[in-house]
N, C-alpha and C positions, 0 to 999 in steps of 0.2 A: 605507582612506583615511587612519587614521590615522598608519599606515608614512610615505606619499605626503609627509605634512603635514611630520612631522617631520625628511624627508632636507631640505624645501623649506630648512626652518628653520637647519638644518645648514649648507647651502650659503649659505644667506644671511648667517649668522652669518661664514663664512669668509673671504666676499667684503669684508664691512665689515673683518674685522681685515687682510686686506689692501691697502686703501684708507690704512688709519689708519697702518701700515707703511710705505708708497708716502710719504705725506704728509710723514711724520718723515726718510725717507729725504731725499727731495727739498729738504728744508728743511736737513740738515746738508751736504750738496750743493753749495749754494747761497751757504755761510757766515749762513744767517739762524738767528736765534735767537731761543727763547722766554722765555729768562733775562730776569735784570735786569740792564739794560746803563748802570744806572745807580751800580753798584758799583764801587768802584776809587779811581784817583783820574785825574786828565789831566795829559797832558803835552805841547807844541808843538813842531813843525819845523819847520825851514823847505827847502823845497830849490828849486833853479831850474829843476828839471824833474820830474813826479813820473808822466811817462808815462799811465800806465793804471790808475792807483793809484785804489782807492773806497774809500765809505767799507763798514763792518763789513770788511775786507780786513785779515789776522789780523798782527799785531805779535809776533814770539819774540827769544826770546833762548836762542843754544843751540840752537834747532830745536826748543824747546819754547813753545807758544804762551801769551804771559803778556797779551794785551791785543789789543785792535782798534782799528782808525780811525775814528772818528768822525764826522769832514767833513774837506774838503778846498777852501778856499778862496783866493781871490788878494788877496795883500796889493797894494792899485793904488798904492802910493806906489814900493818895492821889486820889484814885478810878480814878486815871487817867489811859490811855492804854498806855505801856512800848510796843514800837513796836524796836525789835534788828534787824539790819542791817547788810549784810556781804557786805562788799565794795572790789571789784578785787583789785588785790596787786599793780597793776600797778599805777591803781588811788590813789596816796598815798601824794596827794599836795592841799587839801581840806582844806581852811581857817577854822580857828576854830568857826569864827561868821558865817559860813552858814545858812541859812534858810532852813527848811524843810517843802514843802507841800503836801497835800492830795490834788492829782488830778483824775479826773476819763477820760476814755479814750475809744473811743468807743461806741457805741449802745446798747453794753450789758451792759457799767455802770463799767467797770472795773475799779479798782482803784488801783494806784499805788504812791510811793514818787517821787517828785520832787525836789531836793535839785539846789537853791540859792547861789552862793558862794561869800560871802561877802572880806572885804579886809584887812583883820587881814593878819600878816608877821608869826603867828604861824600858825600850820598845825595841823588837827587831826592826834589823834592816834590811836592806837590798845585801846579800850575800853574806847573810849571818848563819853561822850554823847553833841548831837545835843540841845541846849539851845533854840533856837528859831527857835519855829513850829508854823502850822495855819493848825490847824483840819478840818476833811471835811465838806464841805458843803451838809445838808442834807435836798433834796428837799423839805421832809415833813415838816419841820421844816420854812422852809423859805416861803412856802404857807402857814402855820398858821399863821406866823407873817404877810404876806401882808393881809390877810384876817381881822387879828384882826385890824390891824392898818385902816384899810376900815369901818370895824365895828362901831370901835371909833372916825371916823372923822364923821361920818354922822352924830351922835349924840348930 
């Protein structure tokens, strides 16, 4: 019986570390994190179209991930989307002319910033906003216009 007891124990132990596996998997996944996402510092965009853009939706530079999104808001005066950025603290030597894009990444169409780092000798700071963005490209949008522009040449 006491064989019996202990394979139980075994199996049961195995199933939980693969649950706990499964969970952590799922979560890095997902872009969720158990960090502190209150380290860093923030910085703003603006762009006129930010697609499919969320927030945690990871910001790099280089293709190295240096910070996330935040939130994603509409400014109703401008009706442009105020997208807030928290940037790792490390990453703290970001020219102030950077360029920020909307790229999307992947098969499901995820979308994330891509930040540009131009060659200004200032640095952002703790609550600077990013001046020059380029909104995403929205497929719908860009098969109307090839379509329309076909429409209008035949004619």
């Amino acid at each position: 019986m006491s064989r019996e007891r202990n394979l139980e124990i075994l199996v049961g132990a195995f199933m939980v570390a693969g649950f706990v596996a499964l969970f952590f998997l799922s979560m890095q996944v997902s872009n969720l994190s158990l960090g502190n996402a209150a380290e860093g510092y923030q910085l703003t965009a603006r762009f006129a179209n930010v697609g499919s853009l969320k927030a945690r939706a990871p910001v790099t530079l280089a293709g190295v991930r240096v910070g996330r999104v935040e939130r994603v808001t509409l400014d109703r005066t401008t009706y442009e989307a105020v997208v807030a950025l928290r940037i790792d603290a490390e990453v703290d030597n970001i020219p102030e002319d950077t360029f920020a894009n909307i790229f999307t990444a992947g098969l499901l169409g995820e979308q994330y910033i891509g930040l540009e780092p131009g060659g200004s000798p200032e640095m952002l700071r703790d609550g600077d906003e990013i001046m020059q963005t380029q909104s995403a490209l929205v497929l719908e949008q860009m098969i109307g216009q090839f379509l329309f522009s076909k429409a209008g040449g035949d004619s």
